[in-house]
PyMOL commands that place a pseudoatom at each C-alpha (Angstrom):
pseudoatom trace, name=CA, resn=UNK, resi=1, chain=A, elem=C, hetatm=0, pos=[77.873, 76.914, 120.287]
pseudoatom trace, name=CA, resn=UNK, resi=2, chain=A, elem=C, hetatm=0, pos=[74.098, 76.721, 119.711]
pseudoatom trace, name=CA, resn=UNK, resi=3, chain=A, elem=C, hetatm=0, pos=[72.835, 79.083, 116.355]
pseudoatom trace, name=CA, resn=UNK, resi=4, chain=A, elem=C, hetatm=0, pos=[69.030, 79.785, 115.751]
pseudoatom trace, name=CA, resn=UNK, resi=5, chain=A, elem=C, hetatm=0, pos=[68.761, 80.102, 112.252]
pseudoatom trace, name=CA, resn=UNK, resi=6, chain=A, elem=C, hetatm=0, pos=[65.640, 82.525, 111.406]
pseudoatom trace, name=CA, resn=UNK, resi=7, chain=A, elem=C, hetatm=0, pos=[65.587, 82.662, 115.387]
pseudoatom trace, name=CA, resn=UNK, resi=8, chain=A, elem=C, hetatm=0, pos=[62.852, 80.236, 115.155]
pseudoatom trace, name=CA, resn=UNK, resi=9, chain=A, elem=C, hetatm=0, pos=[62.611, 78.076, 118.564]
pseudoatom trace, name=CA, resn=UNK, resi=10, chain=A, elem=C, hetatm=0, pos=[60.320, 75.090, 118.526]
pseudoatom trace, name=CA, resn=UNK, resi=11, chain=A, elem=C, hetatm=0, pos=[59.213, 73.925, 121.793]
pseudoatom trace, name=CA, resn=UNK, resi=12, chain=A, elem=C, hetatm=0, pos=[56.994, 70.792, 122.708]
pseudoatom trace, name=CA, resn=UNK, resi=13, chain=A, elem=C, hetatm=0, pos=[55.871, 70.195, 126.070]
pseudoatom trace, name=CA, resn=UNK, resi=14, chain=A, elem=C, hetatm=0, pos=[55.600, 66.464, 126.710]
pseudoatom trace, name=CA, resn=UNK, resi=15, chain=A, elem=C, hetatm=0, pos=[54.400, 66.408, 130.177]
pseudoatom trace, name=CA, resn=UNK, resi=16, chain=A, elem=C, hetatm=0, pos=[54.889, 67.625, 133.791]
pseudoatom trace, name=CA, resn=UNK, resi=17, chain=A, elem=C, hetatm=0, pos=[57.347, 65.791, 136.012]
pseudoatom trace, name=CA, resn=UNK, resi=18, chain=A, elem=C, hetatm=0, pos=[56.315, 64.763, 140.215]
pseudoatom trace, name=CA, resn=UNK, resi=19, chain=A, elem=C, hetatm=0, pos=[57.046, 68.535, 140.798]
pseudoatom trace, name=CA, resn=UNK, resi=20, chain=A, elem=C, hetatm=0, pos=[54.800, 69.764, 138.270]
pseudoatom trace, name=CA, resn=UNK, resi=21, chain=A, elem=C, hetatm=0, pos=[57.563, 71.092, 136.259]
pseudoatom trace, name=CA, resn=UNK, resi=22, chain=A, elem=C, hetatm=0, pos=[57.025, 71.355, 132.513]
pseudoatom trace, name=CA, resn=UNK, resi=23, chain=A, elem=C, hetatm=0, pos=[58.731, 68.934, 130.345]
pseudoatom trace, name=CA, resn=UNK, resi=24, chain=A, elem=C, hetatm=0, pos=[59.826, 70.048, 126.814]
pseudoatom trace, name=CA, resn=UNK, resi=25, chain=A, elem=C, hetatm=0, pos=[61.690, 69.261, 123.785]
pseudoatom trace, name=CA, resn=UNK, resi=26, chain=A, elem=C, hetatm=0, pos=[63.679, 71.932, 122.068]
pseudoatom trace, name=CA, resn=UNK, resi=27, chain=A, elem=C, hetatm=0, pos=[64.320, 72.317, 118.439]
pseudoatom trace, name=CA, resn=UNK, resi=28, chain=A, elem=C, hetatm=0, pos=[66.080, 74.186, 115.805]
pseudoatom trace, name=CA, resn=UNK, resi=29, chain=A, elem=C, hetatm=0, pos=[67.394, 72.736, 112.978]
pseudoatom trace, name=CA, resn=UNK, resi=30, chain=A, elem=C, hetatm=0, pos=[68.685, 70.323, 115.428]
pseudoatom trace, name=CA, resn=UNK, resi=31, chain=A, elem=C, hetatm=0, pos=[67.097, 68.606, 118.802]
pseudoatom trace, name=CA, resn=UNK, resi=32, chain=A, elem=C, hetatm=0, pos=[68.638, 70.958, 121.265]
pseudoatom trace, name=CA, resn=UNK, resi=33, chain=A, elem=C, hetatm=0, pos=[68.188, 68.914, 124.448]
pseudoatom trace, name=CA, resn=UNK, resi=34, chain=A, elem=C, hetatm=0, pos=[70.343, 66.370, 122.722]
pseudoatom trace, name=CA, resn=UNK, resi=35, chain=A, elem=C, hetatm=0, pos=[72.520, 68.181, 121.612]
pseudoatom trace, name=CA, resn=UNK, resi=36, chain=A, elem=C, hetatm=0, pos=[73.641, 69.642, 125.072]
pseudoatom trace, name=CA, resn=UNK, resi=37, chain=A, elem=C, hetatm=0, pos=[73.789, 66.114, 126.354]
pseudoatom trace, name=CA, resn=UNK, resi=38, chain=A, elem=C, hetatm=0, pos=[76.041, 65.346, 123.261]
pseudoatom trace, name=CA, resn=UNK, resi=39, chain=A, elem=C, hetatm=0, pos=[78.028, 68.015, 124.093]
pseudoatom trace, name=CA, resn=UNK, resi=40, chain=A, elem=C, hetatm=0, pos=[78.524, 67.686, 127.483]
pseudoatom trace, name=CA, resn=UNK, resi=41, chain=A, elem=C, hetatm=0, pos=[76.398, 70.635, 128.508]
pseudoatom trace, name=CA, resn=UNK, resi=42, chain=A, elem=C, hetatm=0, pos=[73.974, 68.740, 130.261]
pseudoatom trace, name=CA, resn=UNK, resi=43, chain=A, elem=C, hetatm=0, pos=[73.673, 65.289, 131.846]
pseudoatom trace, name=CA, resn=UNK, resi=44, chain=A, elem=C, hetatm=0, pos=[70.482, 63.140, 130.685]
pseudoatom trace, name=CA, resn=UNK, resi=45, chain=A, elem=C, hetatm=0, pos=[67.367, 63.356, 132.898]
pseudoatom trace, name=CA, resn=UNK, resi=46, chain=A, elem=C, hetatm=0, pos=[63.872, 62.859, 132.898]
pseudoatom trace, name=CA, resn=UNK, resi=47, chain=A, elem=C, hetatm=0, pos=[64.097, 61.658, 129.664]
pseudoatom trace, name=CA, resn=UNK, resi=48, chain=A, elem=C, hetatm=0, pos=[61.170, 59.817, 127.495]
pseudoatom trace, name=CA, resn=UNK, resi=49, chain=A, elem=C, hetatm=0, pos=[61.387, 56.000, 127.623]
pseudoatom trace, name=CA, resn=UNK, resi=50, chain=A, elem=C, hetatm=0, pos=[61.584, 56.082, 123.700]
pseudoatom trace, name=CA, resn=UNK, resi=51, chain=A, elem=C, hetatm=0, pos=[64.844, 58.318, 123.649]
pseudoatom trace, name=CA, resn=UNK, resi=52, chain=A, elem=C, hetatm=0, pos=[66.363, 56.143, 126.747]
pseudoatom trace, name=CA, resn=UNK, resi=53, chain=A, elem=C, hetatm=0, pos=[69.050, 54.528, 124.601]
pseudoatom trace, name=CA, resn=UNK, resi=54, chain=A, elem=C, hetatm=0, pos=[69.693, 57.742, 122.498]
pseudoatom trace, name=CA, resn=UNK, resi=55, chain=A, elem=C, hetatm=0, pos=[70.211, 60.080, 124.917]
pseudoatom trace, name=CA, resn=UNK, resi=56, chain=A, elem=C, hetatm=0, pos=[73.136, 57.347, 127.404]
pseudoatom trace, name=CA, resn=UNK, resi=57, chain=A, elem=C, hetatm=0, pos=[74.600, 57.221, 123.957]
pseudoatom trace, name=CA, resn=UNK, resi=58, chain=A, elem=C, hetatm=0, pos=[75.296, 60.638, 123.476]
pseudoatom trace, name=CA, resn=UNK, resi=59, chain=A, elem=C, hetatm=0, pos=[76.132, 61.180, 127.386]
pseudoatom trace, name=CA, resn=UNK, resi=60, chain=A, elem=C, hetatm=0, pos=[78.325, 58.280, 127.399]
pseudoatom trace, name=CA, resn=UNK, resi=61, chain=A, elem=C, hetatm=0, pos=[79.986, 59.348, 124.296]
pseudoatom trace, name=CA, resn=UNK, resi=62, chain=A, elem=C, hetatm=0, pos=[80.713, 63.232, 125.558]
pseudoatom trace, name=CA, resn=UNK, resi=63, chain=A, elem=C, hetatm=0, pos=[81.747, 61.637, 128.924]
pseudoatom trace, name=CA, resn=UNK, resi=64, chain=A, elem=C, hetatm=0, pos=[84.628, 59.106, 126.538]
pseudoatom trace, name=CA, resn=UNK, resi=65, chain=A, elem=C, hetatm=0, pos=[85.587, 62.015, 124.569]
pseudoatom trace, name=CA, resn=UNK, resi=66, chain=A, elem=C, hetatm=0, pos=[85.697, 64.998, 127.947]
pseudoatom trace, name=CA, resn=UNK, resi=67, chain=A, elem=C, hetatm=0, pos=[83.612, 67.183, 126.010]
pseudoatom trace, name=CA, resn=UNK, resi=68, chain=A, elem=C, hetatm=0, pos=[82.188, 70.001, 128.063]
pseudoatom trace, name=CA, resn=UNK, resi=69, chain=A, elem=C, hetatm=0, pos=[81.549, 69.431, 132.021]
pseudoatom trace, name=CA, resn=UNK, resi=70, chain=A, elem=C, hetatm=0, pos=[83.343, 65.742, 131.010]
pseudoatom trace, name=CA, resn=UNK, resi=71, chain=A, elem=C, hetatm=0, pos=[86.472, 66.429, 131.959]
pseudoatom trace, name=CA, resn=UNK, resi=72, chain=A, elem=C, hetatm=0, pos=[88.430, 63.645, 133.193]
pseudoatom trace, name=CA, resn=UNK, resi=73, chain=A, elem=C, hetatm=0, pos=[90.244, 63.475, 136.497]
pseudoatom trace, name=CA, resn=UNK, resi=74, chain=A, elem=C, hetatm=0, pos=[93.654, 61.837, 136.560]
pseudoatom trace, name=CA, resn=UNK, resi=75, chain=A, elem=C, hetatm=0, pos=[92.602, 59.064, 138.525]
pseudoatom trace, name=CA, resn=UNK, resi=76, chain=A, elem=C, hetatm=0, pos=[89.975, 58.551, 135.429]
pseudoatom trace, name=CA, resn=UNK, resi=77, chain=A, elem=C, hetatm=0, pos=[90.012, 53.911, 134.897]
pseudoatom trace, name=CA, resn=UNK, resi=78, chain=A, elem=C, hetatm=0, pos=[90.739, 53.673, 138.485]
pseudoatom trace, name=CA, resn=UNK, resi=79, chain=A, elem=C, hetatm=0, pos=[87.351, 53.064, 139.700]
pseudoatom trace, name=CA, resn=UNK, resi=80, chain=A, elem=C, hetatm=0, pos=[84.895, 49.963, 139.179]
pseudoatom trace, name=CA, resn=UNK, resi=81, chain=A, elem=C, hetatm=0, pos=[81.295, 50.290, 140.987]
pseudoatom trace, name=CA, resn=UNK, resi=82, chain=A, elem=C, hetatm=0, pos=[78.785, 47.149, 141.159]
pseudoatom trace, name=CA, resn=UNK, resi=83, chain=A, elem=C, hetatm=0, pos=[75.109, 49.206, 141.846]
pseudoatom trace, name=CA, resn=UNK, resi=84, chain=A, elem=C, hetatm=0, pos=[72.717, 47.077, 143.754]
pseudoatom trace, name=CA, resn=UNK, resi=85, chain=A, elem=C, hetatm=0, pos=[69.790, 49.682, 143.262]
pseudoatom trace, name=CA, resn=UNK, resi=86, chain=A, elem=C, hetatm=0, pos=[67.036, 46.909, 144.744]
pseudoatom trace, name=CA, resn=UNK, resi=87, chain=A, elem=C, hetatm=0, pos=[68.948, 46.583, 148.200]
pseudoatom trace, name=CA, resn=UNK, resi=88, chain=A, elem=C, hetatm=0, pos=[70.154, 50.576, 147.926]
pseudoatom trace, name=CA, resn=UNK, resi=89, chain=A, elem=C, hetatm=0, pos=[73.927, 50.079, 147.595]
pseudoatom trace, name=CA, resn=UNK, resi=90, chain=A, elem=C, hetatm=0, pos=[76.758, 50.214, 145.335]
pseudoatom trace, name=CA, resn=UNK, resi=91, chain=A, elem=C, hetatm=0, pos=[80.480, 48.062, 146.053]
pseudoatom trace, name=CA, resn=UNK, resi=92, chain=A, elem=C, hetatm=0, pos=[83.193, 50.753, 145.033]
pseudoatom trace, name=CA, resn=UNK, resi=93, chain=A, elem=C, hetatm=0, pos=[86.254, 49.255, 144.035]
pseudoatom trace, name=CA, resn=UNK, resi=94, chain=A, elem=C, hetatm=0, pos=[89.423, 51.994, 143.693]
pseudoatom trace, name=CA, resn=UNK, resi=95, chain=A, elem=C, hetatm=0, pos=[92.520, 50.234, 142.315]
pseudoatom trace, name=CA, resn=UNK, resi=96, chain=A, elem=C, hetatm=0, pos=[94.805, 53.551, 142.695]
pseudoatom trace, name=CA, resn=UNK, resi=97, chain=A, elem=C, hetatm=0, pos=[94.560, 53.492, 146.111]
pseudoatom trace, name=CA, resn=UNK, resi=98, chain=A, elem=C, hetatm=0, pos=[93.554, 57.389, 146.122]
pseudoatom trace, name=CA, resn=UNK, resi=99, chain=A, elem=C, hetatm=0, pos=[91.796, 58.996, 149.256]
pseudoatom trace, name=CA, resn=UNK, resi=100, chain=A, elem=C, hetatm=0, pos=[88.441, 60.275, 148.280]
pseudoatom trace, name=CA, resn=UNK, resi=101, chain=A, elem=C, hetatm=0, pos=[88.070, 62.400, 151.243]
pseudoatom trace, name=CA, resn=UNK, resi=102, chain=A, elem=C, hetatm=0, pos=[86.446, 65.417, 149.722]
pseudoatom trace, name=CA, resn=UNK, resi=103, chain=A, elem=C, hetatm=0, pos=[85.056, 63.610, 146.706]
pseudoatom trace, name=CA, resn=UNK, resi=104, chain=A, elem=C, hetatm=0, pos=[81.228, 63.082, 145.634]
pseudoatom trace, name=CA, resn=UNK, resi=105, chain=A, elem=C, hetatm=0, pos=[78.977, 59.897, 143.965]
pseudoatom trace, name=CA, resn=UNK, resi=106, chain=A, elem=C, hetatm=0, pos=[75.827, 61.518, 142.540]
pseudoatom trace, name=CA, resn=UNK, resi=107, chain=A, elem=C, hetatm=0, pos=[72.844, 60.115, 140.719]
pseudoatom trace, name=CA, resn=UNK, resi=108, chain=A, elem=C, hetatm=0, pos=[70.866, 61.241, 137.855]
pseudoatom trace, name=CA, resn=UNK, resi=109, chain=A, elem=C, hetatm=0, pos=[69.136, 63.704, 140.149]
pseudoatom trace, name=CA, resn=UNK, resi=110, chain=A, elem=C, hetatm=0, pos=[70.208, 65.935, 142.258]
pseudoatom trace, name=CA, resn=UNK, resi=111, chain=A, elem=C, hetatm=0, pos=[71.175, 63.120, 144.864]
pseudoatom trace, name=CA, resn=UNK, resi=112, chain=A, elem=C, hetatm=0, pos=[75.008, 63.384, 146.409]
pseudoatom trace, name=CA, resn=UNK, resi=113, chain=A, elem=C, hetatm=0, pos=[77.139, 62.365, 148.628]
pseudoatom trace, name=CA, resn=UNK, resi=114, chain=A, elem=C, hetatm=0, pos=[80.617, 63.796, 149.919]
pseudoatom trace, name=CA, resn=UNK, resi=115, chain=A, elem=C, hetatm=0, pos=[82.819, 61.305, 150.922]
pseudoatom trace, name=CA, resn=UNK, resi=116, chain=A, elem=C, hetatm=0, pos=[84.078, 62.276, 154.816]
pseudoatom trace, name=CA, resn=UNK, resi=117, chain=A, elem=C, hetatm=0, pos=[86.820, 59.575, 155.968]
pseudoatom trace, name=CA, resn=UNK, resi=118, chain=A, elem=C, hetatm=0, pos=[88.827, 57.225, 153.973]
pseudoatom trace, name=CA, resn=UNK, resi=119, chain=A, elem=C, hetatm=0, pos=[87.888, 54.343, 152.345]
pseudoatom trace, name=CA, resn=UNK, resi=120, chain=A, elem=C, hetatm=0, pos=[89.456, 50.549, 152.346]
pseudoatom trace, name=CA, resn=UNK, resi=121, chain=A, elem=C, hetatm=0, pos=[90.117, 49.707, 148.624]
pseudoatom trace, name=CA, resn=UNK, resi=122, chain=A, elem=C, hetatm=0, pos=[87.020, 47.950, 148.323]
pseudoatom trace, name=CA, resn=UNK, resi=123, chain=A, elem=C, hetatm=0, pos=[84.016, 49.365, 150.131]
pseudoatom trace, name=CA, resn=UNK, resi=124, chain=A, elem=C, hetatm=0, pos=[80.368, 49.464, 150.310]
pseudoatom trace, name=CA, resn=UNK, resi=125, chain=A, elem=C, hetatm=0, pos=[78.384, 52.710, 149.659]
pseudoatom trace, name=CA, resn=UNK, resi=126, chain=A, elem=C, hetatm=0, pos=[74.618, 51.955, 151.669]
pseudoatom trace, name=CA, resn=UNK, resi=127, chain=A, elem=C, hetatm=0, pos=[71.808, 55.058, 150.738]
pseudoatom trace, name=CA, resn=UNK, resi=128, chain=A, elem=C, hetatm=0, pos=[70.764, 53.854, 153.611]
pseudoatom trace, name=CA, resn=UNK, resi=129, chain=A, elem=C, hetatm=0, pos=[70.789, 54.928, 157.194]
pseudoatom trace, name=CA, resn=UNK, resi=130, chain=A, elem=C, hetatm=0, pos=[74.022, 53.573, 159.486]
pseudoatom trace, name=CA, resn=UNK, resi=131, chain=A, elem=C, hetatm=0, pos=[77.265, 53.787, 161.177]
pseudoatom trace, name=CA, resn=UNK, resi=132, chain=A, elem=C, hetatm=0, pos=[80.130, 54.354, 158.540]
pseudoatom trace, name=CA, resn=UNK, resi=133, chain=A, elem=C, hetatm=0, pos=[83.913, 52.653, 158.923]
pseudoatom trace, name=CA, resn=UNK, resi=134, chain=A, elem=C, hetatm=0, pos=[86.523, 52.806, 156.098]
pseudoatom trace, name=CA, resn=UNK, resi=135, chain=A, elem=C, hetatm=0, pos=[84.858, 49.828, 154.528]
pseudoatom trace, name=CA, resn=UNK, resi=136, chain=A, elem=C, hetatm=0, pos=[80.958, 50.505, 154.951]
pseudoatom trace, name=CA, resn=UNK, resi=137, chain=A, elem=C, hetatm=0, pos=[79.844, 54.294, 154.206]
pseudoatom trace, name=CA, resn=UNK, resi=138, chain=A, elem=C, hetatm=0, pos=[76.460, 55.093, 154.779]
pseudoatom trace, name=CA, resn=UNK, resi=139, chain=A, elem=C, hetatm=0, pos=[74.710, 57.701, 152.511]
pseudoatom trace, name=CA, resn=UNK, resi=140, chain=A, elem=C, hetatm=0, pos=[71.894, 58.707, 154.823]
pseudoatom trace, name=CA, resn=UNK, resi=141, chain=A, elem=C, hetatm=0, pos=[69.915, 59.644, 151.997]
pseudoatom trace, name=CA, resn=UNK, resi=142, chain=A, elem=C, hetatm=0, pos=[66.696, 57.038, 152.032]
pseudoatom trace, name=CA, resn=UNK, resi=143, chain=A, elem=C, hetatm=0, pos=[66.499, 55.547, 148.309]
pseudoatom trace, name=CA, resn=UNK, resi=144, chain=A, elem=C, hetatm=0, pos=[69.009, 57.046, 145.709]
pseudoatom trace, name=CA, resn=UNK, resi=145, chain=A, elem=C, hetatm=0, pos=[69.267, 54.065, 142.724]
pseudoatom trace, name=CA, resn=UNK, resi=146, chain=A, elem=C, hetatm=0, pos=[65.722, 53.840, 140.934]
pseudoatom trace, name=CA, resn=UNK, resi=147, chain=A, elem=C, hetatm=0, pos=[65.113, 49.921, 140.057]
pseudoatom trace, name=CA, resn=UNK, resi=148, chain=A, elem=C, hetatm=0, pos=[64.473, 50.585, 136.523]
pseudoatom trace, name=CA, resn=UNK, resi=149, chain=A, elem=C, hetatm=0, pos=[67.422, 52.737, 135.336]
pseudoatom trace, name=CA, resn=UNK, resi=150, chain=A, elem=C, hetatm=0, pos=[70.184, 54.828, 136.883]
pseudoatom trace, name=CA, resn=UNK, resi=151, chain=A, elem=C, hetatm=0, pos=[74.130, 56.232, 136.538]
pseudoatom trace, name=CA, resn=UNK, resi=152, chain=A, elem=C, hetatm=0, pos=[76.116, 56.784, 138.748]
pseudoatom trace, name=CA, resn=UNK, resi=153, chain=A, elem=C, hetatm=0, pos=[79.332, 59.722, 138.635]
pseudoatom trace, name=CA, resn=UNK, resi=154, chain=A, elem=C, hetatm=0, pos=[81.923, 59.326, 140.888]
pseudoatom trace, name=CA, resn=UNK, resi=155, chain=A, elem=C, hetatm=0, pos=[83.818, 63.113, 140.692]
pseudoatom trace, name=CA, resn=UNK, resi=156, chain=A, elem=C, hetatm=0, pos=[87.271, 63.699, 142.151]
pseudoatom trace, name=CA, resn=UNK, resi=157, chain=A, elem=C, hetatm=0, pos=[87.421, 66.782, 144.553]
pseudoatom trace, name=CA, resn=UNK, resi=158, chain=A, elem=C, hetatm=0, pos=[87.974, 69.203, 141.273]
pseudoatom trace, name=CA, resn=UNK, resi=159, chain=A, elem=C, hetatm=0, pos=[84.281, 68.131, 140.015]
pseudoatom trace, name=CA, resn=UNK, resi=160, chain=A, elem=C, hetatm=0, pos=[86.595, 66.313, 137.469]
pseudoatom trace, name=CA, resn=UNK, resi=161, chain=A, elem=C, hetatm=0, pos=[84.768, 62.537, 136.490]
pseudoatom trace, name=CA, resn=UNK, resi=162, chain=A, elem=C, hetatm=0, pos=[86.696, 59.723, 137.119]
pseudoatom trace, name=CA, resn=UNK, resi=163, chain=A, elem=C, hetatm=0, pos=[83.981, 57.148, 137.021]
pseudoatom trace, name=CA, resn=UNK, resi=164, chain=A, elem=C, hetatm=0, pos=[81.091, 56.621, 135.104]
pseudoatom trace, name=CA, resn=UNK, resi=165, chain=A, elem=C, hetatm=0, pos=[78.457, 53.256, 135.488]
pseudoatom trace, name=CA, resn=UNK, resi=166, chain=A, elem=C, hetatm=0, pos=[75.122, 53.194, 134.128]
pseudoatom trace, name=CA, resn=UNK, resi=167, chain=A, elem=C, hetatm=0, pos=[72.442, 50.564, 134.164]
pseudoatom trace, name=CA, resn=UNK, resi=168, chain=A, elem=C, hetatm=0, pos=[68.311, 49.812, 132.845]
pseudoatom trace, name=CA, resn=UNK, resi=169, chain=A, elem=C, hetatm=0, pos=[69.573, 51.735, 128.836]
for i in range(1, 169): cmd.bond("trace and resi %d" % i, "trace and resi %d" % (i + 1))
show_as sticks, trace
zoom trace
């Protein structure tokens, strides 16, 4: 729970993102865009290149510790992922052996996919266009991994995370 002591709100606008969005900071007594990423309120995103490191810290650390939207699905350790964000694809290993029909991989953005058919235990994941079998999936969704930094949430069919792989903090 957030409390605004005096009610006093300070807001900084950094910048406009590609949409022409404004970008702020938010403080209180305490940095309150960090603070929802600490607490699992929020997911880090469009974030300043000084307060890269900071801000997978405290997203990585609510994701370890399921606080808020962090909860963990049962099948939670079960998943490894290799992204190859230059050649748009990511090698999905799932060592439970648990369908993910009806399951979604999502980037930082707003990218997702819903996984449609079952899997082989290893598998390839293309953002690319293609035919899918059980062992090659095709996205369909142009480029998804930026080259310079990315995660990656793999989330059960509850919305429940059961794996998490970041890369570029």
């Amino acid at each position: 729970a957030f409390s605004f002591q005096n009610n006093s709100l300070e807001i900084e606008v950094t910048g406009t993102d590609k949409y022409k969005r404004s970008l702020v900071r938010l403080y209180t007594t305490n940095y309150v865009n960090l603070e929802l990423v600490s607490e699992g309120l929020a997911s880090k995103f469009l974030v300043q290149e000084s307060e890269l490191k900071t801000f997978s810290k405290a997203e990585e650390a609510a994701i370890k510790s399921e606080r808020g939207m962090w909860s963990h699905s049962k099948f939670f350790g079960c998943f490894s992922a290799i992204i190859d964000e230059k050649e748009e694809k990511v090698r999905i290993t799932n060592k439970c052996e648990v369908s993910l029909i009806g399951w979604s991989v999502k980037d930082e953005s707003r990218k997702s996919y819903t996984f449609k058919q079952e899997t082989t235990d290893q598998f390839m994941l293309y953002s690319t266009s293609g035919e899918s079998n059980a062992s090659n999936i095709f996205w369909d969704a142009g480029e998804v991994w930026n080259n310079d930094r990315d995660s990656l949430y793999l989330l059960d069919n509850e919305g429940r995370i059961a794996l998490y792989v970041s890369y570029g903090y």
